[in-house]
C-alpha positions as CSV (number, residue, x, y, z in Angstrom):
1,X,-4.7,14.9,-20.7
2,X,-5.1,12.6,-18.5
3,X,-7.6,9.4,-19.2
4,X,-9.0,7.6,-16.1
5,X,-7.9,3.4,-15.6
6,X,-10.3,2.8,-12.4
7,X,-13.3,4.2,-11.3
8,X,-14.6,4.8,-8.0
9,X,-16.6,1.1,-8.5
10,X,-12.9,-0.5,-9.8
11,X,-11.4,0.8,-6.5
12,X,-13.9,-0.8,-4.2
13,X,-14.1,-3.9,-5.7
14,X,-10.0,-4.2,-5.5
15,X,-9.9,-3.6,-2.4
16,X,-12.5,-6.2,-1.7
17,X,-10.5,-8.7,-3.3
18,X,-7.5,-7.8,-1.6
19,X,-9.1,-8.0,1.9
20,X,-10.3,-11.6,0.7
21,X,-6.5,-12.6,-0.6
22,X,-5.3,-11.3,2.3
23,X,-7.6,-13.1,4.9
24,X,-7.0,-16.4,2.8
25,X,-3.0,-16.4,2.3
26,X,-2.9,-15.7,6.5
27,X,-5.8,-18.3,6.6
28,X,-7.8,-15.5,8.7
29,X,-7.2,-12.2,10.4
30,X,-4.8,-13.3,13.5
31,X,-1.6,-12.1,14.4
32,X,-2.4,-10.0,10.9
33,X,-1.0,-6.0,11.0
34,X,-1.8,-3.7,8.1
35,X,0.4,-0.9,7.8
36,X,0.3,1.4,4.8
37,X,3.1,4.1,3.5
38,X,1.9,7.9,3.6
39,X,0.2,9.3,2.0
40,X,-2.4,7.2,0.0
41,X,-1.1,3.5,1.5
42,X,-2.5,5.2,4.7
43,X,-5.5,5.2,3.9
44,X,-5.9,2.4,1.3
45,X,-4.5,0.2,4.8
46,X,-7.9,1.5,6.3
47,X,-10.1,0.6,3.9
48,X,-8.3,-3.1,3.6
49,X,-8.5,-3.3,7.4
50,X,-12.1,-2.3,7.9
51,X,-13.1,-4.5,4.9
52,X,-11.6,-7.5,6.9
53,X,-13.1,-6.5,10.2
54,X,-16.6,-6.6,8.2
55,X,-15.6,-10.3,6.5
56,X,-14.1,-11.7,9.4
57,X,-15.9,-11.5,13.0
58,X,-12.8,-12.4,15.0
59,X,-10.8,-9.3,13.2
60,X,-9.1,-7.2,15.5
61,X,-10.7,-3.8,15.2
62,X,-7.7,-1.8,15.4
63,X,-5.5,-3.6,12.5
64,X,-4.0,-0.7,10.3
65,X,-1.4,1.2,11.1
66,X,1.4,3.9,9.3
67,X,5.0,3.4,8.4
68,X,6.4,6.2,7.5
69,X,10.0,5.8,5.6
70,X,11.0,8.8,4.5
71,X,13.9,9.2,5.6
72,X,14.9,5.3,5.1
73,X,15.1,6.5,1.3
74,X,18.1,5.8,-0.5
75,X,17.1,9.2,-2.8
76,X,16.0,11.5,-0.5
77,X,19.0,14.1,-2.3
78,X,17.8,13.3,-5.8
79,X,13.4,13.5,-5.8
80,X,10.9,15.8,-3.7
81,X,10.2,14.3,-0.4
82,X,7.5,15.0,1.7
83,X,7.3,16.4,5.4
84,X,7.7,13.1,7.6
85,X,4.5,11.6,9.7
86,X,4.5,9.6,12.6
87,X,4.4,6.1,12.4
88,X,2.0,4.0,13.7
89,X,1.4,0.6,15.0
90,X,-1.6,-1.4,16.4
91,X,-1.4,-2.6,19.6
92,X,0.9,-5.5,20.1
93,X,3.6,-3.9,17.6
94,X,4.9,-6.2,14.7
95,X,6.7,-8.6,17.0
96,X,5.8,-12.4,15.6
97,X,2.7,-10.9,13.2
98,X,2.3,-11.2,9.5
99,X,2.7,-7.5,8.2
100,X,1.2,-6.2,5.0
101,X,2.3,-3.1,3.2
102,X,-0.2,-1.0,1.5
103,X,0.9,1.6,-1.3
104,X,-1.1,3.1,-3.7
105,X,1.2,2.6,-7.0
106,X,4.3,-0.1,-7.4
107,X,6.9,1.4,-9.5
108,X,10.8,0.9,-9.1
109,X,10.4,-0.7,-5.8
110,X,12.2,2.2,-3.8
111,X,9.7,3.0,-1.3
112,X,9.1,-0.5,-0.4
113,X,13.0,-0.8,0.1
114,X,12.8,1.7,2.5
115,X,9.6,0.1,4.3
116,X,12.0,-3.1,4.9
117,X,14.3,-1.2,6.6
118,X,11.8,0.7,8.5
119,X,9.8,-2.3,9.9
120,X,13.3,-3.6,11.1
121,X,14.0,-0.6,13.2
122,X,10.6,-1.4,14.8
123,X,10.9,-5.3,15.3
124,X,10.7,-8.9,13.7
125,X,7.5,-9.5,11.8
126,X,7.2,-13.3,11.4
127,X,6.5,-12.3,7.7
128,X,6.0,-9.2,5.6
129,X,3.6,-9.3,2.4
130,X,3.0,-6.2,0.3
131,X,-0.5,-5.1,-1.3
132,X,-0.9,-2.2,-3.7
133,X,-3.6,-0.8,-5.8
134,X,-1.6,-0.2,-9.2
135,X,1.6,-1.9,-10.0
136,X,2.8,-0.4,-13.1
137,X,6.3,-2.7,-13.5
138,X,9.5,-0.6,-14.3
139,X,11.5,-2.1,-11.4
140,X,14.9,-0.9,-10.0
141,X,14.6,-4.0,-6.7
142,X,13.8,-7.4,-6.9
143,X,10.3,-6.2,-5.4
144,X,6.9,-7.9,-6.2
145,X,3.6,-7.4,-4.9
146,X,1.2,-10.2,-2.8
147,X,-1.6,-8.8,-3.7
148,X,-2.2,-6.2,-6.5
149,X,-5.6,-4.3,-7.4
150,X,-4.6,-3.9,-11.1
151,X,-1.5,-4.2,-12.8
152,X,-1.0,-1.4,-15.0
153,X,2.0,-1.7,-17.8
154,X,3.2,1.8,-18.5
155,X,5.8,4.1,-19.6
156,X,8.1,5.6,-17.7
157,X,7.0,8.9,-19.4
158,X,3.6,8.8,-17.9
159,X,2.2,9.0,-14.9
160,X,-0.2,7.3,-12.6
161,X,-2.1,9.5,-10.4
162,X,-4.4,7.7,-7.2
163,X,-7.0,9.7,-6.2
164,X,-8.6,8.9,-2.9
165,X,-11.9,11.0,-1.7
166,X,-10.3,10.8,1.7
167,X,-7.3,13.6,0.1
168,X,-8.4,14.5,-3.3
169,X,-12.6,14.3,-3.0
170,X,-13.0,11.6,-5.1
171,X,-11.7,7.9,-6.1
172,X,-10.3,7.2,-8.7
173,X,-6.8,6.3,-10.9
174,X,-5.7,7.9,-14.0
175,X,-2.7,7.8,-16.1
176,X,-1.1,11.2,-18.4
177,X,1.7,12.1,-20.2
178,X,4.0,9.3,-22.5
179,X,3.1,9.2,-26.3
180,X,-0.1,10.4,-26.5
């Protein structure tokens, strides 16, 4: 059974904060890139980038972006992978910007090992920040998170599911299995 952790409300209002850290760490919105990991970082990178266009007028409109790194995984032989998508940049590429990556959950710190080798295939970012929605700890990397939307301690048992209305029809995070 699973038992929800964020609502719909809790989703917004993280992201909102996140868009605000962002903006305040860069000291505003230039030179800024937001790419986010498929499938939910996608579109979580988005909402982070149209959130930033609304609180900062001289925003660049076309901010987010997609970095896929599938097959930069160090597991690919040992976990279910998913079908590759293209990636993405904004105009101007990553060349000399700030990048921020945008997952949906933090866990051993794989899939953002895999993003830092991505990005270098694709050029020198004058710095590269990482935002997610959940971290939930239970690192294999030395990997932390910038900007985090809730951190979430958890078993290794369980499992946190992100639900965006973009893929699933609704937003929301909820958490199942371990003890209980």
């Amino acid at each position: 059974m699973a038992r929800a952790v964020l609502s719909q409300a809790d989703i917004s209002r993280a992201l909102t904060r996140i868009s605000h850290e962002i903006l305040e760490s860069n000291r505003g919105a230039s030179d800024l890139v937001i790419l986010g990991i498929p499938t939910r970082g996608v579109f979580l990178a988005r909402r982070i980038a149209e959130t930033i266009a609304r609180i900062e007028p001289d925003a660049l409109a076309d901010l987010a972006g997609a970095l896929d790194v599938t097959m930069y995984r160090d597991d690919l032989g040992r976990t279910r992978t998913r079908t590759p998508s293209p990636t993405q940049l904004p105009p101007g590429g990553i060349d000399g910007r700030t990048v921020v990556l945008v997952d949906d959950v933090l866990y051993s710190g794989r899939t953002i090992r895999a993003a830092f080798d991505a990005l270098a295939d694709l050029g020198r970012a004058k710095a590269v920040r990482l935002a997610v929605l959940v971290d939930r700890g239970h690192r294999e990397f030395p990997i932390r998170a910038d900007f985090v939307g809730k951190n979430l301690p958890s078993s290794a048992r369980e499992r946190v599911n992100v639900l965006l209305s973009e893929i699933d029809g609704e937003d929301a995070v909820t958490i199942e299995g371990g003890d209980a």
